[in-house]
C-alpha distance (Angstrom), angle and dihedral (degrees) to the residues before:
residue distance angle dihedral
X1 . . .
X2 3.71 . .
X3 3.90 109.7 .
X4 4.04 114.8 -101.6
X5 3.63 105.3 -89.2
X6 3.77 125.6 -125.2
X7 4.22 117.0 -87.6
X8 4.07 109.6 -117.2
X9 3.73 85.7 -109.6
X10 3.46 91.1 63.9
X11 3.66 110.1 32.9
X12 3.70 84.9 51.3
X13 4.13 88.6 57.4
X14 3.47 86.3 47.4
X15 3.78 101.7 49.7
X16 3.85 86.3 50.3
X17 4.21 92.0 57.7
X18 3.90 81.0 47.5
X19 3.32 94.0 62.6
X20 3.58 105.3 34.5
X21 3.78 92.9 57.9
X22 4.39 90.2 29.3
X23 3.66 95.4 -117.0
X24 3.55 86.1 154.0
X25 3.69 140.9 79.1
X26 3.81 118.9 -117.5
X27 3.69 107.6 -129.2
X28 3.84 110.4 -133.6
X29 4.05 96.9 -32.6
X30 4.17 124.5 97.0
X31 4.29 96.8 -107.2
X32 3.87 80.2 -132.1
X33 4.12 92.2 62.1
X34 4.34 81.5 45.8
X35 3.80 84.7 54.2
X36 4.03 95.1 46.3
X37 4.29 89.8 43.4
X38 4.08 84.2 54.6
X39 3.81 98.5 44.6
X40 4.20 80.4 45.6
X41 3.69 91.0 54.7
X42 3.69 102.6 44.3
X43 4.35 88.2 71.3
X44 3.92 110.8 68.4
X45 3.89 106.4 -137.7
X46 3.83 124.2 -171.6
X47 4.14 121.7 -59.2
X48 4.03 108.4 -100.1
X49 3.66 104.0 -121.9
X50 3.74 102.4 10.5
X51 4.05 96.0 127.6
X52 3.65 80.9 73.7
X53 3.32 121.5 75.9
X54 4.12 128.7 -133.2
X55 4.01 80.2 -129.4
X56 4.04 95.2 48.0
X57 3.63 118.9 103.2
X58 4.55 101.0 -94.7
X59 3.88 131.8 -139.2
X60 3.71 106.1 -79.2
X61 4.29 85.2 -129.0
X62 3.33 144.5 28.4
X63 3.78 125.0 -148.5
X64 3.93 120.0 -106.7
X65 4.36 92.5 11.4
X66 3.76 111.9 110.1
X67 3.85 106.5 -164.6
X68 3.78 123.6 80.0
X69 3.52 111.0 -82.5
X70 4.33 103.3 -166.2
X71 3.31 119.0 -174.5
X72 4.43 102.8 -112.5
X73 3.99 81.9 55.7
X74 4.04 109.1 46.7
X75 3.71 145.5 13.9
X76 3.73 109.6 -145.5
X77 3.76 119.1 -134.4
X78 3.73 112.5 -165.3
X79 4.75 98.6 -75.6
X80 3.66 83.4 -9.4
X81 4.19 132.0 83.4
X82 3.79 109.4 -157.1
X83 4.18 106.0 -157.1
X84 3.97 112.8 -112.5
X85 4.51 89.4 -122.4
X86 4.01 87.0 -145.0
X87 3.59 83.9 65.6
X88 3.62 95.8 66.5
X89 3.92 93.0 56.5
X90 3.93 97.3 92.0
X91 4.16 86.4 44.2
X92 3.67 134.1 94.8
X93 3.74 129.6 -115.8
X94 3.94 85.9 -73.4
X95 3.73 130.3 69.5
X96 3.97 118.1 -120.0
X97 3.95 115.7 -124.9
X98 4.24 78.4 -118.1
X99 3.49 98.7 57.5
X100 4.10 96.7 28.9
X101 3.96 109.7 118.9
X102 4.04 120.5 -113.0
X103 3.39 131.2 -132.2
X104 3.58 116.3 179.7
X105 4.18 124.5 161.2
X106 4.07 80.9 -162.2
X107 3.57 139.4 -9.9
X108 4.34 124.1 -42.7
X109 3.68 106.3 -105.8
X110 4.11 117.8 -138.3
X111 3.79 106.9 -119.8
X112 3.69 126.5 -172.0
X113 4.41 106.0 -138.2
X114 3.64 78.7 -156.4
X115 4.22 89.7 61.9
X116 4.37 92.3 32.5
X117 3.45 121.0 113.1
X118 4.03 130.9 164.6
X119 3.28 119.2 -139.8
X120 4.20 119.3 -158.9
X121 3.52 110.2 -177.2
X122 3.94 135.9 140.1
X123 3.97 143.5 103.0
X124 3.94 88.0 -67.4
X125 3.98 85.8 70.8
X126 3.63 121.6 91.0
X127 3.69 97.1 -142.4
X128 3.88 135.4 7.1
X129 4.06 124.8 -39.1
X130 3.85 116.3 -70.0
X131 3.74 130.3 -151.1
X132 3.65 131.8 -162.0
X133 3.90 127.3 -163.5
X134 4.09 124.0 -139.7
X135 3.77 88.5 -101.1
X136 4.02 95.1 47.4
X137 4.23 81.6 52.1
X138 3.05 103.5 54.9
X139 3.67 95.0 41.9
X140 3.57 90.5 71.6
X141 3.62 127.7 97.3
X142 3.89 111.1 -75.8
X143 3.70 140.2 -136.9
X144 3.74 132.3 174.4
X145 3.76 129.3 -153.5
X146 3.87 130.0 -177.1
X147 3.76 108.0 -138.2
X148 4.11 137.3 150.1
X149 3.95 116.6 -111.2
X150 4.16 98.8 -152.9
X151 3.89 123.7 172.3
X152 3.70 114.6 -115.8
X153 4.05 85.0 -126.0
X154 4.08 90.9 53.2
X155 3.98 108.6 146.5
X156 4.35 83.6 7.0
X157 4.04 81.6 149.4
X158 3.65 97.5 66.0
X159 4.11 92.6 62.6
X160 3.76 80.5 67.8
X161 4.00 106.6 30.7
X162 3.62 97.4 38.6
X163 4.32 103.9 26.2
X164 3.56 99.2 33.3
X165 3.64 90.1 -129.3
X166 4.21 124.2 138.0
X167 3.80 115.9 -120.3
X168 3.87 141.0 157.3
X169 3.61 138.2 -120.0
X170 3.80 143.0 50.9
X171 4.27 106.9 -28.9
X172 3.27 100.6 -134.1
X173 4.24 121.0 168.3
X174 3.39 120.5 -144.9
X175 3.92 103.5 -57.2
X176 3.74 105.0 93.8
X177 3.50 97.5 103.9
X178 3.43 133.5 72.9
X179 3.68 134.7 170.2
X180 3.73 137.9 -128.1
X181 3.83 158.0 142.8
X182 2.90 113.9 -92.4
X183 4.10 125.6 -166.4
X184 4.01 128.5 -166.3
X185 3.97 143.1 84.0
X186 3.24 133.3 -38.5
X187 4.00 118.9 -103.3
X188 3.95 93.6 -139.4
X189 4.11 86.0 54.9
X190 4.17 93.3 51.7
X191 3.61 83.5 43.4
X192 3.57 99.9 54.4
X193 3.59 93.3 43.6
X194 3.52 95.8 57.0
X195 4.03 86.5 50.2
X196 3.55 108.3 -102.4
X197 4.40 110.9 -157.4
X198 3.41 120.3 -132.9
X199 4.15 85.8 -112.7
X200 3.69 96.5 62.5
X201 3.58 102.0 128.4
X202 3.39 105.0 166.8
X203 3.97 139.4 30.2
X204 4.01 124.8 -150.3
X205 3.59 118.7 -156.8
X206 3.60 106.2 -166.2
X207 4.28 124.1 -167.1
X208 4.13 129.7 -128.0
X209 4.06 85.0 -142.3
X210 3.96 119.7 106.3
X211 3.62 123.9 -81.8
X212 3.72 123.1 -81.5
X213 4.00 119.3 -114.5
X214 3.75 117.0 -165.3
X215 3.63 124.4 173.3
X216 3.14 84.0 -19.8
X217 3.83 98.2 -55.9
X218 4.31 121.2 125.4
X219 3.65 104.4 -129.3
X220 3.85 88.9 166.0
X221 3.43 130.7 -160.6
X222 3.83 114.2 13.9
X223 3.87 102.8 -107.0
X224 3.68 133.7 155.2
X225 3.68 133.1 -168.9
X226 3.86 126.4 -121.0
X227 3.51 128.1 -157.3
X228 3.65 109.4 -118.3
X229 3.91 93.2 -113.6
X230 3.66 91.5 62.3
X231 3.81 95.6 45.5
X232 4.36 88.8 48.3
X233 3.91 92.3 52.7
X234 4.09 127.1 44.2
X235 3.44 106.5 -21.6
X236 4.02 108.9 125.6
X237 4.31 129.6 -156.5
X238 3.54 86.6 -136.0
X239 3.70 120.2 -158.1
X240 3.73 102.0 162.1
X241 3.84 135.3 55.7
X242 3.45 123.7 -163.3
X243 3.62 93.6 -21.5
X244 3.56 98.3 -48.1
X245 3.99 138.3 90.1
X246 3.90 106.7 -82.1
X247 3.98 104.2 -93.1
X248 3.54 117.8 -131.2
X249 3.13 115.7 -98.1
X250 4.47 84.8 54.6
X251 3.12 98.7 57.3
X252 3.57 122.6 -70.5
X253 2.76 144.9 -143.2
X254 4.10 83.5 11.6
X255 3.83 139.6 -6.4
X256 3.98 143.6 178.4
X257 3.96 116.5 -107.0
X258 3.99 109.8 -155.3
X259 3.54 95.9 -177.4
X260 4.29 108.3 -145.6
X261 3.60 87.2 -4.9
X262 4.00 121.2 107.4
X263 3.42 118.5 -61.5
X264 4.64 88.3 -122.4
X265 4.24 78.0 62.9
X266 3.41 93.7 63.9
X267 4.62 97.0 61.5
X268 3.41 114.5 -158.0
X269 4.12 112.2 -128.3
X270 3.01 113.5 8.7
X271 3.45 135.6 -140.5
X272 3.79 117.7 162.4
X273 3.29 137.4 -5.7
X274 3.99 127.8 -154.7
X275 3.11 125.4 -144.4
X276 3.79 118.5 -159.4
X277 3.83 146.9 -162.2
X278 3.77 93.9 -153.0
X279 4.34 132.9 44.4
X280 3.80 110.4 -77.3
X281 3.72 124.7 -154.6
X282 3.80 128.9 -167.5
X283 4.36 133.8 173.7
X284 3.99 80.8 -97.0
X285 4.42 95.2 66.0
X286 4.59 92.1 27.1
X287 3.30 124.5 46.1
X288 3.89 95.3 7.2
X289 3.40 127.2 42.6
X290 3.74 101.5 26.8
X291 4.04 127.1 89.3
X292 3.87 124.8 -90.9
X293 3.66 126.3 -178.7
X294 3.65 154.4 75.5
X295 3.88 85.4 -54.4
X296 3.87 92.8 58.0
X297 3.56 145.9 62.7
X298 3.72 111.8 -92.5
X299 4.00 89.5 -106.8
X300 3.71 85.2 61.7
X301 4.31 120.7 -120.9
X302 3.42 123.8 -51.7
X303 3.64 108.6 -78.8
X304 4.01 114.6 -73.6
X305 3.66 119.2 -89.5
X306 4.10 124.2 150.8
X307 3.61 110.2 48.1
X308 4.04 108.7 -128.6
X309 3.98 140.1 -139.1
X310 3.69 134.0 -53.4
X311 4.11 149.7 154.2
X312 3.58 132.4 -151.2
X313 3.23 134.0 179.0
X314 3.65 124.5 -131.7
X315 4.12 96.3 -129.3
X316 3.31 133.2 89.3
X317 4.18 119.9 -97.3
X318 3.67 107.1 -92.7
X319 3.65 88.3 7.5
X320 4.43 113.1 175.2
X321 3.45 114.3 -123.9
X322 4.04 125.0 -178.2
X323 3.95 115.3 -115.3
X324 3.73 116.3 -127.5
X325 4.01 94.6 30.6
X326 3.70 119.5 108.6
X327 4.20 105.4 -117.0
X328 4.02 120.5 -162.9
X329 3.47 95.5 -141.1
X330 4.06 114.8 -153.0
X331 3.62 144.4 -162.9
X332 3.91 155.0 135.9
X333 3.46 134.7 -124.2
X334 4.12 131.6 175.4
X335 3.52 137.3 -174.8
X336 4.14 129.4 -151.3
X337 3.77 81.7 -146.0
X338 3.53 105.8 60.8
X339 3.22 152.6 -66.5
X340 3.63 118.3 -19.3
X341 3.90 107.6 -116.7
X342 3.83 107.4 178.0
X343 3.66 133.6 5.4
X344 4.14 121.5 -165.5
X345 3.77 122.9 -158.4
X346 3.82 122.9 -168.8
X347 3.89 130.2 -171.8
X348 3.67 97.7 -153.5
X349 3.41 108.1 70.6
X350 4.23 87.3 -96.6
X351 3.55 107.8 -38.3
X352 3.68 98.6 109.6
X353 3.57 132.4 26.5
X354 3.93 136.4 -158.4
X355 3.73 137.0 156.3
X356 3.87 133.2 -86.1
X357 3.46 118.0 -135.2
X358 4.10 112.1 -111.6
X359 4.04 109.4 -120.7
X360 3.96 86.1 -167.2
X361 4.01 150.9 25.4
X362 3.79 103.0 -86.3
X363 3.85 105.5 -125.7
X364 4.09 135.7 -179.8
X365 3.76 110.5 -85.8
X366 3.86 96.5 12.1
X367 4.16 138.6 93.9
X368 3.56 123.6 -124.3
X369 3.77 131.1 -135.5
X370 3.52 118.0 -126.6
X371 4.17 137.1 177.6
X372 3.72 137.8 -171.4
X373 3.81 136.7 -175.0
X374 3.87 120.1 -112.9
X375 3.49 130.2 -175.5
X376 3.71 110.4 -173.0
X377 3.99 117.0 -158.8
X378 3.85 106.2 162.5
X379 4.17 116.3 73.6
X380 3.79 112.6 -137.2
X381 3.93 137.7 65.1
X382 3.75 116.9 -23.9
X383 4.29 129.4 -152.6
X384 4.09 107.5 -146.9
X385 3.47 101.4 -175.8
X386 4.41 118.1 177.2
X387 4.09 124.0 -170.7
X388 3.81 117.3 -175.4
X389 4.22 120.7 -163.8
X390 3.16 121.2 -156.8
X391 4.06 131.0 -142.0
X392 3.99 90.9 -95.5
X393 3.80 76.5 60.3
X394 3.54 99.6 -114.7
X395 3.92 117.9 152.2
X396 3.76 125.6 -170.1
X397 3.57 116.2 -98.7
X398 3.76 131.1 -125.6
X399 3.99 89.1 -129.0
X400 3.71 120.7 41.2
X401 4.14 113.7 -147.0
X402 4.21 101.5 -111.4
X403 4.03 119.7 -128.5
X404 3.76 117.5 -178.9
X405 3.58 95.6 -110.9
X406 4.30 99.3 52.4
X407 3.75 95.6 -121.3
X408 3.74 132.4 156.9
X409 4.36 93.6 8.9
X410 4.15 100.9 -173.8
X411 3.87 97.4 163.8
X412 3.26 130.2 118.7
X413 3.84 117.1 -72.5
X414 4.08 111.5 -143.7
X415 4.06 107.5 -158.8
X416 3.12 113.0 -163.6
X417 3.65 119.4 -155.8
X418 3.92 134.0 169.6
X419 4.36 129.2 -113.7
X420 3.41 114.4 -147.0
């Protein structure tokens, strides 16, 4: 029998000593460039886009993403297209492919499935590297899971709009995240077919997109290790979304699903995937995606996993509404946790709190849809604030804890909107 596998708690304690004393091998990156992308990410630096406003009218394109990107449906962020949340009103508990957010670190290649393969190979195997065609995929048994994809720096601008505090990276609101069902195998069955050892330790993920340049450094290929008791348990090969071939720009012609993990877990096109006897490290779990800060050891965290809690409402920022009309209020909120139990909305900026009504069954690795009745009276700027708790009975916070980068946000959002 394969040996009990470490808890996430645990592996991700472990994986921090690994690095701080570099007991593990640097996958495909110079340790010395790790060490420079760590000292880089302990200093906050000014949020890329923040002169403009969610609110302000965006770019009509973004470089490198294929599908339309009008204005009503997406802000665009530099590679990236954050989803406008009012645009997800009139849409069911899943996101459409046209309104689902991108997050690209360069442009989405064009792949022929005809011309894929994936490649898993690596001292984790039992035997020599095996490769599977789009065909021999998909004719594996099937499974399909409806989970949220969220960037770790989802609603990043609020550290600086709403706490006053400096931090870097793209200022996105609250629209990088979008839901969906998603069809295709199961990791753990790939895995075993290619003849996983009982010493795999880690699993690498690795992207068909172009290699990364930052200040001036190669990072290559976006790729991100998994500990080996993530990979054996719901991770998905997805190939599907939503019914349909994965577009483009998510993933095609396949894609890793991390459900509540990170949205940097879940790569985009891939292409091979190692699978290794020893702990693997990569720019994607040192110098980015990790904590730095006051709050942290000087290392920084142990490299993000579980995705955490937030609210949004489904309106517009600064939105009008007309006094003395009932309003059905709506929103989402989701938790890497667990399931999202309650969810509280006030209309005075905090004073007063009462519960939404849930539109769905909370599950693991999924939003829910919420609503509440509003009657405004009194003209003038409004606060709409919304907290969710989930069943480990975790509740947003009014204050979220800074880290240099803006990941993982999970305070309270105040929208403000306008009665007329």
């Amino acid at each position: 029998m394969r040996p009990v596998p470490p808890s996430e708690a645990a592996y991700d304690g472990m994986r921090l000593r690994q690095w701080s004393r570099g007991a593990a091998r640097s996958a495909g990156i110079d340790r010395r460039d790790l060490l420079k992308l760590v000292a880089a990410a302990s200093a906050a630096g000014p949020l890329a886009g923040l002169a403009a406003p969610a609110h302000a009218a965006p770019t009509a394109a973004a470089p490198g993403i294929m599908k339309p990107l009008p204005p009503e449906l997406f802000t665009v962020r530099g590679t990236n297209a954050e989803t406008n949340f009012a645009a997800l009103r009139t849409t069911g508990l899943l996101t459409p492919a046209d309104r689902f957010f991108v997050r690209n670190h360069t442009v989405t290649p064009r792949i022929d499935a005809a011309d894929w393969r994936l490649t898993v190979w690596g001292s984790g195997l039992g035997g020599p590297a095996v490769e599977f065609t789009y065909d021999e995929l998909r004719a594996l048994p099937s499974v399909s899971r409806t989970a949220f994809v969220e960037c770790a720096g989802n609603a990043r601008s609020y550290y600086t709009t709403q706490q006053n505090q400096q931090v870097s990276g793209t200022a996105w609101t609250l629209g990088a995240i979008g839901t969906a069902r998603w069809r295709g195998v199961r990791l753990v069955d790939v895995l075993r077919l290619a003849g996983i050892a009982r010493d795999a330790v880690d699993v690498l993920p690795r992207g068909l997109d172009d290699e990364v340049i930052s200040d001036g450094i190669d990072l290559g290929r976006v790729r991100r290790p998994l500990p080996v008791a993530k990979a054996l348990d719901d991770v998905l090969l997805a190939y599907e979304m939503n019914g349909e071939p994965l577009p483009p720009d998510h993933g095609h012609p396949v894609r890793l699903i991390v459900p509540s993990w990170v949205g940097i877990a879940n790569i985009k096109w891939v292409g091979d995937i190692e699978v290794c006897a020893e702990p693997l490290l990569s720019p994607w779990n040192t110098g980015l995606y990790r904590l730095f800060g006051p709050g942290y050891p000087p290392e920084g965290s142990a490299p993000l996993t579980r995705q955490t809690l937030k609210s949004a409402f489904e309106l517009t920022a600064g939105a009008s509404v007309p006094a003395h009309r009932r309003q059905v209020l709506t929103g989402r909120s989701g938790s890497g946790g667990a399931p999202v139990r309650t969810v509280e909305v006030s209309t005075d900026g905090g004073a007063r709190w009462r519960r939404a009504r849930l539109r769905d069954e909370p599950r693991s690795g999924s939003w829910v849809r919420w609503s509440a009745d509003w009657l405004p009276k009194e003209r003038g700027p409004a606060v709409l604030p919304a907290r969710a708790t989930d069943r480990t009975g975790r509740t947003q916070p009014d204050v979220a804890v800074r880290n240099t980068q803006g990941y993982l946000f999970d305070a309270v959002v105040r929208h403000e909107v306008q009665v007329v």
